[in-house]
C-alpha positions as CSV (number, residue, x, y, z in Angstrom):
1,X,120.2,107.6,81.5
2,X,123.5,106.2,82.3
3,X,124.8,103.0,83.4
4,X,124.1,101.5,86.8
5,X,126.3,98.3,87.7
6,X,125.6,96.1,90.9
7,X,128.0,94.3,92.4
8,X,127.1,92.0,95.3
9,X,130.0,89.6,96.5
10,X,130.0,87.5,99.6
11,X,133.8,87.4,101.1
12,X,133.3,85.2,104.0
13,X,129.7,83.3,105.6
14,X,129.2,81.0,108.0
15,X,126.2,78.6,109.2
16,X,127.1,76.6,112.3
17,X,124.6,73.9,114.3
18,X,125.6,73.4,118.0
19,X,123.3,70.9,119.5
20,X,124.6,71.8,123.1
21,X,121.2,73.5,124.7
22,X,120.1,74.1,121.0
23,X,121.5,76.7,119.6
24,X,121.2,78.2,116.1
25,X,124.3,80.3,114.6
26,X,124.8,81.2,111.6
27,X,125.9,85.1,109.9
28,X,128.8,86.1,108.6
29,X,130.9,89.1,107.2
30,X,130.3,90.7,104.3
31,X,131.7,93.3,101.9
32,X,130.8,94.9,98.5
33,X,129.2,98.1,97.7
34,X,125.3,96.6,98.2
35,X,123.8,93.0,98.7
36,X,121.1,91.5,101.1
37,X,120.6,90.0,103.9
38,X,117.9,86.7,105.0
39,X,117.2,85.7,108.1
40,X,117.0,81.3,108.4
41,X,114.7,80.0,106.9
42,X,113.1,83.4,105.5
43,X,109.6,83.4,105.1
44,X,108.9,80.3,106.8
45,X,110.3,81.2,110.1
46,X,113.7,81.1,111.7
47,X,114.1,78.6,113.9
48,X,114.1,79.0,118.3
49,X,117.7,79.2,120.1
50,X,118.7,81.4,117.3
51,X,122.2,83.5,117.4
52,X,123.0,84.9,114.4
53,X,125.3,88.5,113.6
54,X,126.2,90.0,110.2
55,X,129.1,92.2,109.9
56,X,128.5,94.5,106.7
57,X,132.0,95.7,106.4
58,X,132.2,98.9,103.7
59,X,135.3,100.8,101.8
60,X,136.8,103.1,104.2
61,X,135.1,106.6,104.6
62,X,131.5,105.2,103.8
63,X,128.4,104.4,105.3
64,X,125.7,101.7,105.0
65,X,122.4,101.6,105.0
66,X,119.7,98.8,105.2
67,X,116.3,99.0,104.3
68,X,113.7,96.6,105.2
69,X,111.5,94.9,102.5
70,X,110.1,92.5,105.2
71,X,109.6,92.4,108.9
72,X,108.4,89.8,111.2
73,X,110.0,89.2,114.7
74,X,108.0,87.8,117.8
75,X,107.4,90.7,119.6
76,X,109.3,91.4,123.0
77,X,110.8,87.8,122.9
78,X,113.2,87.8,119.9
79,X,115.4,90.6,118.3
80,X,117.3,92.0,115.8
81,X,120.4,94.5,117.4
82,X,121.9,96.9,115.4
83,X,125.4,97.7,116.2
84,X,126.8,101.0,114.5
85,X,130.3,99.1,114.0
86,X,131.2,96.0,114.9
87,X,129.0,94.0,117.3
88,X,130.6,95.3,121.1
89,X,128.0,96.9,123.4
90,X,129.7,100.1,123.4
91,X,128.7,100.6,119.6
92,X,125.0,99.1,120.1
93,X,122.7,100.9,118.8
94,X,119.1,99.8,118.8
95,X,116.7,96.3,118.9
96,X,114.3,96.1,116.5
97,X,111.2,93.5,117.5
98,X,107.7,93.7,116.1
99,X,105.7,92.9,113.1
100,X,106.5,96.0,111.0
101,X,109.0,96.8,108.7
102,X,111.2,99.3,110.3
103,X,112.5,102.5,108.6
104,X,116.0,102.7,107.0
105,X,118.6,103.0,109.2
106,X,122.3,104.3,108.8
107,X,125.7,104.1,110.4
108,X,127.9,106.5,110.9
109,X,131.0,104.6,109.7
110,X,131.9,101.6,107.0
111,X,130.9,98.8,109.6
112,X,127.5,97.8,110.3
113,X,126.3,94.7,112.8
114,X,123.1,92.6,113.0
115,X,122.7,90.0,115.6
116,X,119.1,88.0,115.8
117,X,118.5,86.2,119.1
118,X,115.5,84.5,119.6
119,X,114.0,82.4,122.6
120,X,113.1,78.9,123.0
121,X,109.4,78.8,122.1
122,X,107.2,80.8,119.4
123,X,109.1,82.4,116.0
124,X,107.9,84.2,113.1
125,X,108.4,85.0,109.4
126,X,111.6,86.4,110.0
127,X,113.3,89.3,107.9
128,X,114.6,90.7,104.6
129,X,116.9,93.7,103.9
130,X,119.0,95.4,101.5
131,X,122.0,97.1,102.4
132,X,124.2,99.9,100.5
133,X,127.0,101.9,100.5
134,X,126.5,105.5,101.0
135,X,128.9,107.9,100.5
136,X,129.3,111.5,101.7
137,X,127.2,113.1,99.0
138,X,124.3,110.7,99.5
139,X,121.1,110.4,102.0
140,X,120.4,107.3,100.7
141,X,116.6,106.1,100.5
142,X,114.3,108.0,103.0
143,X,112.1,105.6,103.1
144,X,108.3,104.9,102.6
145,X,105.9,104.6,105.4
146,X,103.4,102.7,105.8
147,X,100.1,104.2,103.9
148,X,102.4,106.7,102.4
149,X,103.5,107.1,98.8
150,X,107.0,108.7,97.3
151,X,107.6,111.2,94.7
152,X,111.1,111.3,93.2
153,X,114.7,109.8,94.1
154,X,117.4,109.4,91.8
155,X,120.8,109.1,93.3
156,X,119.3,110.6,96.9
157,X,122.2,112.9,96.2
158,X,123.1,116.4,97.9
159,X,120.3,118.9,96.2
160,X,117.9,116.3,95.7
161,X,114.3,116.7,96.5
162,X,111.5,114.0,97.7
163,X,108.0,114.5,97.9
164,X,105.3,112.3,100.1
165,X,101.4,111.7,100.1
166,X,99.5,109.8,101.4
167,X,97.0,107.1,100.0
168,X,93.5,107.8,100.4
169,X,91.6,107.9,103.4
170,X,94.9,109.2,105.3
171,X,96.3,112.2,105.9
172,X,100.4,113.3,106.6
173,X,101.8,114.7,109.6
174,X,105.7,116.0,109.4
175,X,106.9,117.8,106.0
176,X,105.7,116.5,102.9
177,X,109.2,117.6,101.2
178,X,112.9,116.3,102.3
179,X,115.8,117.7,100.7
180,X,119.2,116.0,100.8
181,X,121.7,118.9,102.5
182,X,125.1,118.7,104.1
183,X,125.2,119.0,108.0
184,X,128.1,120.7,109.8
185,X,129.9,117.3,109.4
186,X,130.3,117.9,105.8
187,X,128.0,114.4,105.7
188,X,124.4,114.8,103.1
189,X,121.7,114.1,105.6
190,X,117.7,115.0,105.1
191,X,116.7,118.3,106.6
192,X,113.8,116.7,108.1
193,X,112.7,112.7,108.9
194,X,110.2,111.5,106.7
195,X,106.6,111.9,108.0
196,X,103.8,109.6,108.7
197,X,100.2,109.0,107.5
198,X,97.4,108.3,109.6
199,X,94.0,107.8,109.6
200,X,91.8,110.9,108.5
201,X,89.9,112.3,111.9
202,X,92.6,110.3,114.2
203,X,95.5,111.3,116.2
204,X,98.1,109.3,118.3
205,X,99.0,105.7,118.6
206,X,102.3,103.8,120.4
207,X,106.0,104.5,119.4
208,X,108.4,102.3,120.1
209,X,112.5,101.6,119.3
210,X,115.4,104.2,119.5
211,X,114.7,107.1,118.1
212,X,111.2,108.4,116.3
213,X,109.1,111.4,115.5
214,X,105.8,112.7,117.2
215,X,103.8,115.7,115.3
216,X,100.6,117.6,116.1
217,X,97.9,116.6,114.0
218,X,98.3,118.4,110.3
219,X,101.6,119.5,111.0
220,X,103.6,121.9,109.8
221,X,100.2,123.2,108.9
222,X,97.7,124.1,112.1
223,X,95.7,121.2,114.3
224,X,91.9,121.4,114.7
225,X,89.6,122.1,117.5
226,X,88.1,119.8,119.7
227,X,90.5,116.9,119.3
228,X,92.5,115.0,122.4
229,X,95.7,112.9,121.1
230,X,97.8,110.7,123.3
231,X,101.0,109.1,122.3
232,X,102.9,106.3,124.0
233,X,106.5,106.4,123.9
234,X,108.2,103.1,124.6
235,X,112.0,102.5,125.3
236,X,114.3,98.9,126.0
237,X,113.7,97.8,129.5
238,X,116.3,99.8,131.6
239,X,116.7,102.4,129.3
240,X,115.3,106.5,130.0
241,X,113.8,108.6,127.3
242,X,114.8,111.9,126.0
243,X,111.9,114.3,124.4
244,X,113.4,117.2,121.9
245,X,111.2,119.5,120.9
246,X,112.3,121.1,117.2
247,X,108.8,123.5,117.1
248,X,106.6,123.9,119.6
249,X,103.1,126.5,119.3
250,X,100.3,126.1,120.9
251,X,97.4,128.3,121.8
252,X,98.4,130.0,125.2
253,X,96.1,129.4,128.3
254,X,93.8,126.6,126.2
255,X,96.2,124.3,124.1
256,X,98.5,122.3,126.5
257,X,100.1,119.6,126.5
258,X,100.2,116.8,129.0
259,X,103.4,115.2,129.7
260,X,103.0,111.7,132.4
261,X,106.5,109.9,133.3
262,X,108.7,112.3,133.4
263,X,110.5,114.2,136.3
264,X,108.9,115.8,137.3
265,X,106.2,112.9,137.1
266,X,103.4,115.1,136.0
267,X,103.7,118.0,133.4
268,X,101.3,120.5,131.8
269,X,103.0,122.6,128.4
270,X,103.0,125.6,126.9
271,X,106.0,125.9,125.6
272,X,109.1,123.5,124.3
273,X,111.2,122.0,127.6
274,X,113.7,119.6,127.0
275,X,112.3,116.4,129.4
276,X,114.1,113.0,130.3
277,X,111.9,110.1,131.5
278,X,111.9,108.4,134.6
279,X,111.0,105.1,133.1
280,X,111.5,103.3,129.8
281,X,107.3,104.7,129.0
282,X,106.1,107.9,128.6
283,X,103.1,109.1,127.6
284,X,102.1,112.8,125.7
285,X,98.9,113.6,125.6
286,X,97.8,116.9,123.5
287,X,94.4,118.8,124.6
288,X,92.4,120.9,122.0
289,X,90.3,123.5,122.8
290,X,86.9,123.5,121.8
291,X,87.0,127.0,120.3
């Protein structure tokens, strides 16, 4: 079975109160092959005027990644940034608001940033995470969504194989298999992000932060007849979208799909195009024939 020894060691934290206009600090640096991460106050609720950053600071020639084991920001008014380094605008990467757990995320070098802001009024629970080294034979965890259950793991090492279903009542769209490969980078990355469940008999929904996946009902298998699925894509105020189609059959001159808030503005598929939004929405909305 082997041995597996965890070492967790705090180099350097800080917690701070400035009065002036109210204002919360507190993070810190840290270092050490895995550990975790609280926000103030976790579960009861961090507290308003918060401004907090982590720096998760790993050997040389590693990555890190942090999974989520709780999730509870105030929606649109507080938010946890991610900064793949340290925390400088030119390595941000994404804000994370909301009431669900996120997936896990991983940087591309030894230096990972959180920062939590939050506003003046309303909190919430607040968050919990794990972080780890990865190195460049691991995928680390895939993840588990929500409604979905995981077959296998190990190390999450190069060759390694997952497998996902889905808990009763719900069915999975995306590949129900990930293998751990090496990219062009010589880096172990999963062939394929992990899928999602939904609800049997329903198709769509909203999707929202920096990067996600959108599949066809049933996918990679075929979609049904007589079913119309809209999906909302949602960006950071300011920013544009980018749609990358990685398969793309329909059934020609009755399948389409319907692409609103892009340029240009209006756009009936048939076939994979690369499209950029105008806005920080877009909408995709998939229409079945009835035969």
């Amino acid at each position: 079975q082997g041995i597996k020894i965890k070492l967790t060691y705090l180099v350097f934290m800080w917690c701070l109160f400035s009065f002036t206009g109210f204002i919360y600090t507190c993070g810190g640096t840290l270092k050490g092959r895995n550990g975790s991460i609280e926000s103030p106050g976790f579960p009861y609720g961090y507290p308003n005027g918060a401004n907090c950053t982590w720096v998760i600071v790993g050997e040389e020639g590693s990555r890190i990644q942090l999974i989520f084991l709780s999730f509870a920001i105030e929606e649109e008014y507080d938010f946890l940034s991610l900064y793949d380094g340290h925390p400088h605008p030119a390595n941000f990467r994404t804000r994370l608001t909301g009431f669900q757990a996120p997936p896990p995320v991983t940087s591309t070098g030894n230096v990972f940033s959180l920062r939590l802001t939050s506003d003046f009024a309303v909190s919430a629970h607040g968050f919990k995470l794990n972080y780890e080294e990865l190195h460049s034979t691991s995928c680390g965890n895939p993840g588990v969504p929500p409604k979905a259950v995981l077959n296998g793991g190990g190390r999450f090492a190069v060759g390694d194989r997952v497998h996902y279903s889905c808990v009763p009542g719900y069915v999975l769209d995306g590949h129900a298999t990930l293998t751990c490969i090496t990219n062009a980078a010589n880096t172990a990355v999963w062939d394929f992000p992990a899928p999602l469940c939904r609800a049997e008999d329903t198709c769509g929904g909203t999707v929202r932060g920096g990067s996600g996946v959108v599949t066809s009902p049933g996918y990679p298998g075929n979609y049904g007849n007589q079913a119309d699925c809209t999906w909302i894509l949602l960006a950071e105020p300011g920013d544009t979208i980018s749609v990358i189609f990685t398969d793309f059959q329909t059934e020609e001159k009755y399948d389409y799909l319907e692409v609103e808030g892009s340029e240009p503005p209006t756009i009936w598929m048939t076939h994979a195009l690369l499209l950029t939004s105008i806005r920080a929405q877009m909408s995709l909305k998939m229409t079945h024939s009835t035969f």
